[in-house]
N, C-alpha and C positions, 0 to 999 in steps of 0.2 A: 377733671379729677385732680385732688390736691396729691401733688408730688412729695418724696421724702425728705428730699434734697435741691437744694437750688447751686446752681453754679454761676458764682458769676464773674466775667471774665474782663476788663475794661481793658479797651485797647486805643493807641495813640499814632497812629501814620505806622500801624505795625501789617501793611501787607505779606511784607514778605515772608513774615513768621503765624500768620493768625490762620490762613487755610491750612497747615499742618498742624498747628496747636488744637482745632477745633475736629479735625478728623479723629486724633488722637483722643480723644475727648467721647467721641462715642462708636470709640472702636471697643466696644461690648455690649452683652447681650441683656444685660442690665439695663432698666428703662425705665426704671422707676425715679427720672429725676427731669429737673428743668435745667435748660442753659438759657442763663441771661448776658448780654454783650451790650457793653456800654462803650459806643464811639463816642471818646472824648473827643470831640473837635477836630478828628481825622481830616486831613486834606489830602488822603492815597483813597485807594478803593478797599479799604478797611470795613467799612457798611456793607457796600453789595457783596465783598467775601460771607460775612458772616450770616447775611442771607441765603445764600448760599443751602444753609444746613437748618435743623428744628430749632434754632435758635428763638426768641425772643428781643431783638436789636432797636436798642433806644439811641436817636443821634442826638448829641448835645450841640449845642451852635460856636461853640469854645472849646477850646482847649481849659480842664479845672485844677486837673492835677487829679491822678490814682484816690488820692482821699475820696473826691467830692465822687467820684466816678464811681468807686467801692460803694461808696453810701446811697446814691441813686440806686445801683444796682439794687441792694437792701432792701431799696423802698418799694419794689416793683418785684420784690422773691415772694412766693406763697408758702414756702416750706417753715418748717420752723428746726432748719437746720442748714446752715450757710458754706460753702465749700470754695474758698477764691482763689483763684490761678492767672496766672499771666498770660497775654498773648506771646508771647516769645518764648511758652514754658510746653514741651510735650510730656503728655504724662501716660506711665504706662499702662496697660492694657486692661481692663477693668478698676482704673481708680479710682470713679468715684464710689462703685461696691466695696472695694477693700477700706477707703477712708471712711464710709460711713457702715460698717461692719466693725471695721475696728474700734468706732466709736461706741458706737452699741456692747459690744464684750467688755472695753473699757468701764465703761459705769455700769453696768450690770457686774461687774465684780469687786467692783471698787464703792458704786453705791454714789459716785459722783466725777464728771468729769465738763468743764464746760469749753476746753479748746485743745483741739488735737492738732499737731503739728508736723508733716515727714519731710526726708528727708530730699533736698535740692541737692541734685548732681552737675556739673560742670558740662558741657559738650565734646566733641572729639578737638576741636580745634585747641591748638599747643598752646595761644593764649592763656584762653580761658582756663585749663588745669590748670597751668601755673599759678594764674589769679586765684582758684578753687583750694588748692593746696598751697598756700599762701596767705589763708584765712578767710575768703572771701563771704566763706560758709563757715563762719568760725562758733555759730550756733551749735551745729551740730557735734554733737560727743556718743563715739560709741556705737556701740549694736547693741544699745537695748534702749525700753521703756523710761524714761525719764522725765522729771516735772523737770521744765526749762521756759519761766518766763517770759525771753526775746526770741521770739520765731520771725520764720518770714511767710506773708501772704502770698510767694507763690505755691504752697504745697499746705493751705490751712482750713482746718474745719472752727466755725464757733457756731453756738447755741445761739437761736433767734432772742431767746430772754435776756442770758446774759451780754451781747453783743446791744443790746437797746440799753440795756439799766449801765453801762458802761460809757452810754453816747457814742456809740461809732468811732469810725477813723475821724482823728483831728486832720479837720480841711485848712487849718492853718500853714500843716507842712507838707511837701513838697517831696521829704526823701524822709525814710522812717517812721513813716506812721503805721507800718504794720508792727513795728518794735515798741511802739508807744501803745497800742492798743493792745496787747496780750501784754504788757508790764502793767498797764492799769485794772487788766482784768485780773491777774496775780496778786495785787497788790488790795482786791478786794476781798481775797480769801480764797479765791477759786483756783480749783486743780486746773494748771495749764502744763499740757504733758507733749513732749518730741517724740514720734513714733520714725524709726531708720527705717522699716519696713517695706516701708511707701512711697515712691520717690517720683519726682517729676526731673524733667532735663532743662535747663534754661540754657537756652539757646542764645550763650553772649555771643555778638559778634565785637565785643571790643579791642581795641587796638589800646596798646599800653598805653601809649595818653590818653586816651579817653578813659582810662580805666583811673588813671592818676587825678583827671581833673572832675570823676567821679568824689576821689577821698576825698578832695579839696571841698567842692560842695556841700559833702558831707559835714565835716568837719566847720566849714564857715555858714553854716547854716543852724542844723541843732542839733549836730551829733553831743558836742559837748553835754549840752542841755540835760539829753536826753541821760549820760553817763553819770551825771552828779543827781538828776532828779531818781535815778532807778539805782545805785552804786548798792542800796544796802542789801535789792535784794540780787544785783547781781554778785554781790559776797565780795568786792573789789574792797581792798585797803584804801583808805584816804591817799596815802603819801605818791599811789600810781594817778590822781588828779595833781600833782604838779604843776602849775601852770607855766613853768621856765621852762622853754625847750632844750636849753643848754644841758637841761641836768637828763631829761633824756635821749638826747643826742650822745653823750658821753657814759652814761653810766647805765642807761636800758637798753638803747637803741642797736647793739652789737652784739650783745649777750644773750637777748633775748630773740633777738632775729636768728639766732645760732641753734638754739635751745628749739624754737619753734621750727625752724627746719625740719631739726634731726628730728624730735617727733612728728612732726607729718609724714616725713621719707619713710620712718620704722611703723608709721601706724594703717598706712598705706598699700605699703609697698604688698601686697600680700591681695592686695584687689588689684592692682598696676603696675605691673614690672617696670616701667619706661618709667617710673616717678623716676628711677638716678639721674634719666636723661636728665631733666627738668631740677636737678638739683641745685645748684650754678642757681638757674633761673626764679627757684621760687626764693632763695635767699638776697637776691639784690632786689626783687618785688618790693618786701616788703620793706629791705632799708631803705628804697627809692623811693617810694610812699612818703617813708617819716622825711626822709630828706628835701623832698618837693615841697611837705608841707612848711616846713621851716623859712621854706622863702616865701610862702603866702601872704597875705596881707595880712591875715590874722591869724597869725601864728598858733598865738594864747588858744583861740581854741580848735584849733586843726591837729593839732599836735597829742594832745591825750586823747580824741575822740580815736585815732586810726590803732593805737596801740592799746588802748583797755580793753576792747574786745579781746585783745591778739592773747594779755596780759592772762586774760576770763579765759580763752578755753584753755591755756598751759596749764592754769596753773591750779586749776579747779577740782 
């Protein structure tokens, strides 16, 4: 029987997060949906975990990259309503009922909705807040209902129609192509709304440089790209694409690493007392960010990709 919802889940040498991700996942009495797992080119016991459970698990022979992986998944969902999450993401306890309930009130009152987005929380490890409250999640704004373009796929619902008439995740790239594919779907007309409500746990286990030679990727790959292709409707002024790092090294880079602090501490602090702890810490994060990437090879465009987001949620 055709299910409501498809979940699909790609996962990459993620054992040690994927049997917790996947219990989590149908720890509810809800059961009206499919899980699909797409072993990208696993060389752990990623596969027999996810057999493990009612899964549906396809092994790829490669490694493709979350695009290609996302998109397989797609092609083998029955539902005509898409729900994707990370292996490394635990989500709380009935969510895929609440996301696709919430879906449903959503356009039943609004009359249209075609991508729903909640909210991604940080882990207990001191890291990862820091990272989290440092912008890492710098999509998210608020407690409430909001149209917001750049979501992220580990907490996302789309429309089987609108997710095909859009082409999928671009399997061109490698990091940001859940950002590229709801800024395209936006950019067609369609309501793409953040719901706080709903939240999943991503379970970074990163260590500050990995977390830095994250930005660097980012940034030397298509962060950029992605910032000057979407700026107008992320509402960003021209002049924060600067391409001289000098001028934000000196005249952005302190001020606004100051600025974003203090609002994340005062916007925060009210769900996590310990944010003072991490005070200190999430302010050098992010100067350390900008400053890493200055020594990059490619400065020009590492450098506006890590700060326009930071730039989008202040000041928005």
């Amino acid at each position: 029987m055709k299910k409501s919802v498809s979940v699909i889940v790609p996962v990459y040498n993620g054992s040690g997060t994927l049997r917790k991700s996947l219990k989590s996942i149908f720890n509810t009495e809800y059961h009206d949906f499919e899980v699909i797992v797409i072993n990208d080119g696993s060389s752990d016991e990623s596969s027999s975990i996810a057999k493990e459970f009612p899964c549906r698990v396809f092994d790829l022979r490669e490694n493709m990259g979350p695009a290609k992986a996302r998109n397989i998944g797609v092609s083998y969902a029955q539902s005509e309503v898409f729900l994707f999450t990370d292996s490394d993401c635990f989500v709380e306890k009935d969510w895929v009922k609440r996301m696709y309930e919430e879906y449903k009130r959503i356009k039943h009152e609004t009359g249209e909705l075609a991508v729903l987005g909640g909210r991604v929380l940080p882990n207990r490890n001191f890291v990862s807040k820091c990272l989290a409250y440092s912008g890492y999640y710098s999509f998210q704004h608020g407690d409430a209902l909001i149209s917001m373009p750049h979501l992220c796929a580990s907490n996302l619902l789309v429309e089987r129609k609108i997710f095909n008439e859009a082409g999928g995740f671009n399997e061109e790239l490698t990091i940001g192509e859940d950002t590229d594919l709801t800024c395209r779907i936006y950019q067609r007309g369609c309501r793409v709304v953040y719901n706080p409500f709903v939240y999943v746990i991503h379970e970074h286990q990163k260590t500050m440089l990995e977390f830095f030679e994250h930005q660097n990727r980012w940034g030397e790959t298509i962060g950029l790209d992605l910032e000057i292709k979407y700026q107008k409707i992320r509402k960003l002024n021209p002049i924060f694409l600067n391409q001289n790092p000098y001028f934000y090294l000196f005249f952005l880079i302190v001020p606004v690493s100051l600025a974003i602090t203090c609002k994340s501490v005062l916007k925060n602090f009210k769900y996590d007392k310990s944010i003072l702890l991490c005070t200190p810490f999430i302010f050098r994060d992010i100067v350390k960010c900008w400053l890493l990437d200055i020594r990059s090879n490619r400065i020009f465009r590492s450098i506006p990709t890590n700060i326009c987001p930071f730039i989008a949620a202040t000041f928005n």
